[in-house]
MARBA-519193 format. One record per atom (N, C-alpha, C, O): atom name; x, y, z. Coordinates in pm, 1 decimal. Example, Ala and Ser with C-alpha at 12.3 -4.5 7.8 and 13.67 -1.06 7.14 Angstrom:
<pts>
atome | xx | yy | zz
N | 1319.0 | -569.0 | 780.0
CA | 1230.0 | -450.0 | 780.0
C | 1320.0 | -330.0 | 780.0
O | 1423.6 | -331.9 | 846.5
N | 1285.0 | -225.0 | 708.0
CA | 1367.0 | -106.0 | 714.0
C | 1290.0 | 3.0 | 787.0
O | 1340.9 | 113.8 | 803.9
</pts>
This chain:
<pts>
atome | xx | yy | zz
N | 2212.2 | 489.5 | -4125.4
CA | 2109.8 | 529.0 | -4029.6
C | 1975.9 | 478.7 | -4082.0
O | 1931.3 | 514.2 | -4191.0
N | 1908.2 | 387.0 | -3992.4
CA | 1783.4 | 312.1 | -4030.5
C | 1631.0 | 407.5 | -3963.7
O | 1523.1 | 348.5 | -3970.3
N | 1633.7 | 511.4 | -3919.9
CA | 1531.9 | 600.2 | -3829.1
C | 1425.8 | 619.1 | -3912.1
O | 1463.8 | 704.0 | -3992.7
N | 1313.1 | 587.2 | -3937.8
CA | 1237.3 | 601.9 | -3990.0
C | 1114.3 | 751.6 | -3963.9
O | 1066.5 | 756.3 | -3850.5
N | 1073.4 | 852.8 | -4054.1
CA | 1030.2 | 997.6 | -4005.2
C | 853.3 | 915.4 | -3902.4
O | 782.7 | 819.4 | -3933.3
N | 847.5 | 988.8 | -3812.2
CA | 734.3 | 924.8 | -3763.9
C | 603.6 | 944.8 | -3806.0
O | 587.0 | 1059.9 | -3846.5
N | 491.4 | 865.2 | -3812.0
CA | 361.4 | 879.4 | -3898.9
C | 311.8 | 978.1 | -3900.0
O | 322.3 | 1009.3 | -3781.4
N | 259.0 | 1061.7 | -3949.7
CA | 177.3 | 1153.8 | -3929.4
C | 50.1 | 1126.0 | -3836.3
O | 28.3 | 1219.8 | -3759.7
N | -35.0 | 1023.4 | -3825.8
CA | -115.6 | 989.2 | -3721.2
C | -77.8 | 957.8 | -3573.1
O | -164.6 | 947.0 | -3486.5
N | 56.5 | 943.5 | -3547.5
CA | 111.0 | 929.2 | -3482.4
C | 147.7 | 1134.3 | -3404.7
O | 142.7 | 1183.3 | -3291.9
N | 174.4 | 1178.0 | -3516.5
CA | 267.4 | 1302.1 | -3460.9
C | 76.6 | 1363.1 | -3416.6
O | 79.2 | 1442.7 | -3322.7
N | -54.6 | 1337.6 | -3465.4
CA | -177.9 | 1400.0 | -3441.7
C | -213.7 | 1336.8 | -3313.4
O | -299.2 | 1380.1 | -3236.1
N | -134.8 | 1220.4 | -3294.9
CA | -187.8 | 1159.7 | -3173.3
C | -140.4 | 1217.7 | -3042.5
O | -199.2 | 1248.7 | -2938.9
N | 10.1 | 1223.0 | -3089.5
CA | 73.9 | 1275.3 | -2931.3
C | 68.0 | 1441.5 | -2953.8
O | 128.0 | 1510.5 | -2871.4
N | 6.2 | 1498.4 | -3049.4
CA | -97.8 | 1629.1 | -3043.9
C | -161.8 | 1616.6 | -2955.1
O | -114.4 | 1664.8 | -2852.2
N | -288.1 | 1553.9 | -2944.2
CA | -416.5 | 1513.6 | -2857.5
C | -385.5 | 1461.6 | -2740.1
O | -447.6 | 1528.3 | -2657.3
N | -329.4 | 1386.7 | -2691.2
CA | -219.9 | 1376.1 | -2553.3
C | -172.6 | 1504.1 | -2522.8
O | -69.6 | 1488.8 | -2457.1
N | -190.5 | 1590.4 | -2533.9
CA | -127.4 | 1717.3 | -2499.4
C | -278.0 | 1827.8 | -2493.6
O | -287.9 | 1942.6 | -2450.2
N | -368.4 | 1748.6 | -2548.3
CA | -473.8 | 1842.7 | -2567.3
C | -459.1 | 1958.6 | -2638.4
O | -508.4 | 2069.6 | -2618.4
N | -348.4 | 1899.9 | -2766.4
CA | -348.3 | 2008.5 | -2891.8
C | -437.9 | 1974.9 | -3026.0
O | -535.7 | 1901.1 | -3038.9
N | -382.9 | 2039.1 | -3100.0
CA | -434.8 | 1994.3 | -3233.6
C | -327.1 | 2069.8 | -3376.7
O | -281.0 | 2183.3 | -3364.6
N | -310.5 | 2013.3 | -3460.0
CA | -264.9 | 2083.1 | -3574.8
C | -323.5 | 2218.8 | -3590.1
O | -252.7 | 2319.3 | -3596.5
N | -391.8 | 2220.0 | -3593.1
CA | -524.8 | 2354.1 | -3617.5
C | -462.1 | 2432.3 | -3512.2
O | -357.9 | 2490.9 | -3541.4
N | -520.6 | 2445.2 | -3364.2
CA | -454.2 | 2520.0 | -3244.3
C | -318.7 | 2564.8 | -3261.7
O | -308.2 | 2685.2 | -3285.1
N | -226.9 | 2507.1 | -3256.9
CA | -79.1 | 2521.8 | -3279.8
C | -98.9 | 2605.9 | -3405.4
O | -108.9 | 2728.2 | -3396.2
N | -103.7 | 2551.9 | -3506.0
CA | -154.9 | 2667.6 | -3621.9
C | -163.1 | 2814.4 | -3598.7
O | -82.1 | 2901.4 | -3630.8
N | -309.6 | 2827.6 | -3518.5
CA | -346.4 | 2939.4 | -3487.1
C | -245.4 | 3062.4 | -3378.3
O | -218.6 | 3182.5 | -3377.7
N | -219.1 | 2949.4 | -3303.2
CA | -141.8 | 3011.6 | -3175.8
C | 9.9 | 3051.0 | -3223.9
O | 91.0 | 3112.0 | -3154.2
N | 31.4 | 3003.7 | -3357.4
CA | 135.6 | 3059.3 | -3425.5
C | 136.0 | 3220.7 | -3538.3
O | 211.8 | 3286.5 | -3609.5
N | -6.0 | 3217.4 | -3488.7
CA | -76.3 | 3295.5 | -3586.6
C | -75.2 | 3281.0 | -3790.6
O | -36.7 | 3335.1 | -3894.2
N | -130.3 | 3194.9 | -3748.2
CA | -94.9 | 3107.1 | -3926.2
C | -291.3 | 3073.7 | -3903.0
O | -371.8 | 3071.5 | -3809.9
N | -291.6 | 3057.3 | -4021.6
CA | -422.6 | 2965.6 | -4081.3
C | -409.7 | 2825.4 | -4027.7
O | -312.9 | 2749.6 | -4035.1
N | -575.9 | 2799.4 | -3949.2
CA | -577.3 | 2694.1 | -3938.7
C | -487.8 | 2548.6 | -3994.8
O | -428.4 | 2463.2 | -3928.9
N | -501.2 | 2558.5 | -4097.4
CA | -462.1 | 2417.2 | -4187.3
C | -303.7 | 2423.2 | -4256.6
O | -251.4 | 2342.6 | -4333.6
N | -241.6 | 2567.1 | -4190.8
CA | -115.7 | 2563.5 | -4249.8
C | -46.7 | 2443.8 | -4181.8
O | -3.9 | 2349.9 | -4248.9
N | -36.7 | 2448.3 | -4049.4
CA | 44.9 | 2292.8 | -4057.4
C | 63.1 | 2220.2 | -4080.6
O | 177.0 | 2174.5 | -4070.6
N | -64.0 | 2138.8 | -4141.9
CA | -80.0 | 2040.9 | -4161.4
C | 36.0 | 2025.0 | -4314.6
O | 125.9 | 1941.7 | -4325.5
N | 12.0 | 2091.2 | -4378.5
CA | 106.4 | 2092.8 | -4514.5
C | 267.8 | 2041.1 | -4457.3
O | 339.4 | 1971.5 | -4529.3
N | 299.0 | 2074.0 | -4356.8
CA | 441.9 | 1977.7 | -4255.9
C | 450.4 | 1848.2 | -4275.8
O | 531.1 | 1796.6 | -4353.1
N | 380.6 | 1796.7 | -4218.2
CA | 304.1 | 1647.0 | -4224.4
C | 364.9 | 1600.1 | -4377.7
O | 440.6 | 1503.0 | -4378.2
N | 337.3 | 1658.9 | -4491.2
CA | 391.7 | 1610.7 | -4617.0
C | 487.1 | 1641.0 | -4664.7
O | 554.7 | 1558.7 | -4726.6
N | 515.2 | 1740.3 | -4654.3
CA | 623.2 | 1790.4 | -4727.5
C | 753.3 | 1882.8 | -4604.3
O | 722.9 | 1919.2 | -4490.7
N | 876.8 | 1899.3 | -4661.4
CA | 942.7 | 2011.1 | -4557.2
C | 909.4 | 2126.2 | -4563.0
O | 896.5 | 2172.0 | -4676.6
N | 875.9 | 2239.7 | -4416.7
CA | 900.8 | 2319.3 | -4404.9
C | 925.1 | 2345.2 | -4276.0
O | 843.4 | 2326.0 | -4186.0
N | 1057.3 | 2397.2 | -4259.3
CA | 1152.4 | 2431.0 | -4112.0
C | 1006.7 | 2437.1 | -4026.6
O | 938.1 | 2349.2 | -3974.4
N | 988.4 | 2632.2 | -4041.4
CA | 885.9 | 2650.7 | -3963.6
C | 798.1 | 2581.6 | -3870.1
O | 788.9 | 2584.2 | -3747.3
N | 724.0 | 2507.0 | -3979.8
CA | 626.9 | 2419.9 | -3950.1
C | 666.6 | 2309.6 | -3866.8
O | 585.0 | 2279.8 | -3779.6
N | 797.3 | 2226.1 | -3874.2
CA | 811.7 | 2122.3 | -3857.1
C | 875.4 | 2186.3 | -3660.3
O | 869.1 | 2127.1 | -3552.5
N | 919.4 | 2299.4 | -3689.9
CA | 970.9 | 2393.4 | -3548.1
C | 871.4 | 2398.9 | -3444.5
O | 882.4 | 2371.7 | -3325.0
N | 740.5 | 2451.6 | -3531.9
CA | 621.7 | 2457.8 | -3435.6
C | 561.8 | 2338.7 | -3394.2
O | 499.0 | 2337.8 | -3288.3
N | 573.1 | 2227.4 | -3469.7
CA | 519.9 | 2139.1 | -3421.6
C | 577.5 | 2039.3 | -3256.9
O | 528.8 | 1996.1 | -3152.4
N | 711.5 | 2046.1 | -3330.5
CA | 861.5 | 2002.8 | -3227.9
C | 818.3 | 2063.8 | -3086.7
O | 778.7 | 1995.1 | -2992.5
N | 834.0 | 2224.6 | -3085.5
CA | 795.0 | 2256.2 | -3002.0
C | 691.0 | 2228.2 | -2932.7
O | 698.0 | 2246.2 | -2811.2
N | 597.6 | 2189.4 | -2977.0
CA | 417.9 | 2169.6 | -2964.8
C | 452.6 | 2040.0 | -2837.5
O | 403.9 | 2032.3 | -2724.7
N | 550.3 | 1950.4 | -2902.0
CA | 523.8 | 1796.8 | -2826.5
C | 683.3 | 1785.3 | -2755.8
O | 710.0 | 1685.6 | -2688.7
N | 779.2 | 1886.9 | -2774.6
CA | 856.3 | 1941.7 | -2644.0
C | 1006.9 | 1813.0 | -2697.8
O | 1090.4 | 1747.2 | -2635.7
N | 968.4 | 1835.5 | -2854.9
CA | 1129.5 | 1724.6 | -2862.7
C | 1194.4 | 1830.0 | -2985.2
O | 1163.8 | 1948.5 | -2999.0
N | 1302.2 | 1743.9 | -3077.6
CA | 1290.2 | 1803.8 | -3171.2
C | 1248.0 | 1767.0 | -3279.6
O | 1188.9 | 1659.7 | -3292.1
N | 1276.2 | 1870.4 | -3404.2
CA | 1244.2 | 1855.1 | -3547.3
C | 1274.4 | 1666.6 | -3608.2
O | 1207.7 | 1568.6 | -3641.4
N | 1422.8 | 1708.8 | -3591.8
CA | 1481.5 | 1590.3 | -3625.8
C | 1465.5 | 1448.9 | -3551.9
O | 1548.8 | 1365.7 | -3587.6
N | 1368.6 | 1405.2 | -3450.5
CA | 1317.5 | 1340.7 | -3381.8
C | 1235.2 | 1254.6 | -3471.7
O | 1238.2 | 1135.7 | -3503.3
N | 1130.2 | 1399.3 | -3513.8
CA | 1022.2 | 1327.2 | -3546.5
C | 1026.5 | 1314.9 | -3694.2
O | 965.1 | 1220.5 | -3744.0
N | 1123.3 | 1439.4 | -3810.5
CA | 1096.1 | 1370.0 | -3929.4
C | 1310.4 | 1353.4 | -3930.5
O | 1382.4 | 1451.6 | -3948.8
N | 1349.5 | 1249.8 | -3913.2
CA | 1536.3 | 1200.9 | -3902.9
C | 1578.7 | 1237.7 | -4062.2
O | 1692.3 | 1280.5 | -4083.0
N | 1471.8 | 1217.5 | -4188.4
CA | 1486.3 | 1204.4 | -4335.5
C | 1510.2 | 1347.6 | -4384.2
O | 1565.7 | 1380.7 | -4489.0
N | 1461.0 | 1422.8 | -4294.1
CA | 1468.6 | 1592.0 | -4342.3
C | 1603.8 | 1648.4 | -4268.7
O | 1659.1 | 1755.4 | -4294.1
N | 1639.6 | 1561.9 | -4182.1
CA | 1762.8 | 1673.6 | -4128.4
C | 1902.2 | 1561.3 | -4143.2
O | 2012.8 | 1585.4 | -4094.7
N | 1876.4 | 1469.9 | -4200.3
CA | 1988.9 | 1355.3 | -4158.1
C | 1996.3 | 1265.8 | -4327.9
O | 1893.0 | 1247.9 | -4392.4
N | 2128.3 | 1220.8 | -4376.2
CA | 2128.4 | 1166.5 | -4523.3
C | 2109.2 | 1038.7 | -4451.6
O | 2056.9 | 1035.9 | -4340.2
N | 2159.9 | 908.7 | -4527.2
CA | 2140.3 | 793.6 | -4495.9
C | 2242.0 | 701.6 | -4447.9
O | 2218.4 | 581.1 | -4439.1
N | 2387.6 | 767.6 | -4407.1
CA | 2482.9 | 766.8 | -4319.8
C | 2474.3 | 854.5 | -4222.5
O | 2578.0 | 870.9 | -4158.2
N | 2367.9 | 925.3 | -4187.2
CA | 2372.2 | 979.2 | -4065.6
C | 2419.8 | 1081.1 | -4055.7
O | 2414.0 | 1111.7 | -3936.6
N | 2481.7 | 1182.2 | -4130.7
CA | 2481.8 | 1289.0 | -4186.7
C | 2448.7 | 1395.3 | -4178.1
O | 2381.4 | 1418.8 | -4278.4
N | 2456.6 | 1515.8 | -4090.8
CA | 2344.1 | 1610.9 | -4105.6
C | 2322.0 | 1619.2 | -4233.5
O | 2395.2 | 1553.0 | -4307.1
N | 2193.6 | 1719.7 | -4304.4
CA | 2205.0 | 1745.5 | -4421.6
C | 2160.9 | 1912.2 | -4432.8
O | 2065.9 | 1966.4 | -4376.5
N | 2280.0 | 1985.2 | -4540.7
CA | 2245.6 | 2116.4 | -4505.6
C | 2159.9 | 2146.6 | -4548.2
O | 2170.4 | 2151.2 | -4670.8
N | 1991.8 | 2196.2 | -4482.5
CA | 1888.4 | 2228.7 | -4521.6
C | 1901.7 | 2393.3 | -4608.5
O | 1817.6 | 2423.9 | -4693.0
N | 2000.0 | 2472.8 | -4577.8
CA | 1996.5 | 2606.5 | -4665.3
C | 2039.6 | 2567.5 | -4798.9
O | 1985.0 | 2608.3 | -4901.4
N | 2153.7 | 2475.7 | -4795.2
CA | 2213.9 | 2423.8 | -4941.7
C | 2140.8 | 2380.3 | -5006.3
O | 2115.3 | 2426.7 | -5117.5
N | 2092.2 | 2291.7 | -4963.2
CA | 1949.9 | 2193.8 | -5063.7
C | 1832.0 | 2270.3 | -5098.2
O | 1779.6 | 2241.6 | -5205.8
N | 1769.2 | 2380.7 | -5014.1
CA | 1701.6 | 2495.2 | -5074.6
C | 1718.1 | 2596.1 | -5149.0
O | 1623.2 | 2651.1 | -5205.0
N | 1858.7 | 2640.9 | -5162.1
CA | 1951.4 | 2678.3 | -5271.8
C | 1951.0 | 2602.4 | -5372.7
O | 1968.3 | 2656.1 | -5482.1
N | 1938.8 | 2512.2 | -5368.8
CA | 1962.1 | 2428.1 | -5530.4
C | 1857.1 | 2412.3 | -5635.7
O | 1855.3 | 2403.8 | -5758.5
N | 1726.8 | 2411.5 | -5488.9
CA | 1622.1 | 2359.4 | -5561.6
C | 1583.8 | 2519.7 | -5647.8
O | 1534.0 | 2518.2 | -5760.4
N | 1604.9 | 2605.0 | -5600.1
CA | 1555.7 | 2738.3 | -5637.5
C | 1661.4 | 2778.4 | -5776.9
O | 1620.3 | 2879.2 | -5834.3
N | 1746.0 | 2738.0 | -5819.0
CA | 1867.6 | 2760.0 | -5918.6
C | 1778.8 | 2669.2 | -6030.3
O | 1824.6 | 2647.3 | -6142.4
</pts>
């Protein structure tokens, strides 16, 4: 599987096409402004949920590297957070 996760300027853009913002979505999740943005770099479900939702696709759309190995694969996100915590 060649899917590359999509830019982050990209995922702020089709924010603003919607007349959102990282920040808004944030808030309207009742989170701190700038918690989303921490999505953008790194995994977190949540975040990456609210955003999905935000622009009406899914998670795995927009980042394929967080939910999918490199045969295409799901990948179990509870297992791999289990491991890292051991």
């Amino acid at each position: 599987m060649n899917r590359t996760d999509m830019h982050p300027a990209d995922i702020i853009a089709q924010l603003k096409k919607r007349n959102l913002s990282l920040a808004a979505v944030s808030r309207q999740a009742g989170l701190s402004s700038s918690t989303l943005a921490n999505t953008l770099s790194r995994p977190w479900p949540k975040g990456e949920f609210l955003i999905a939702q935000a622009l009406g696709i899914d998670p795995a759309e927009i980042w394929p590297s967080r939910y999918f190995d490199r045969e295409g694969n799901p990948i179990d996100r509870k297992k791999l957070i289990r491991s890292k915590c051991e």
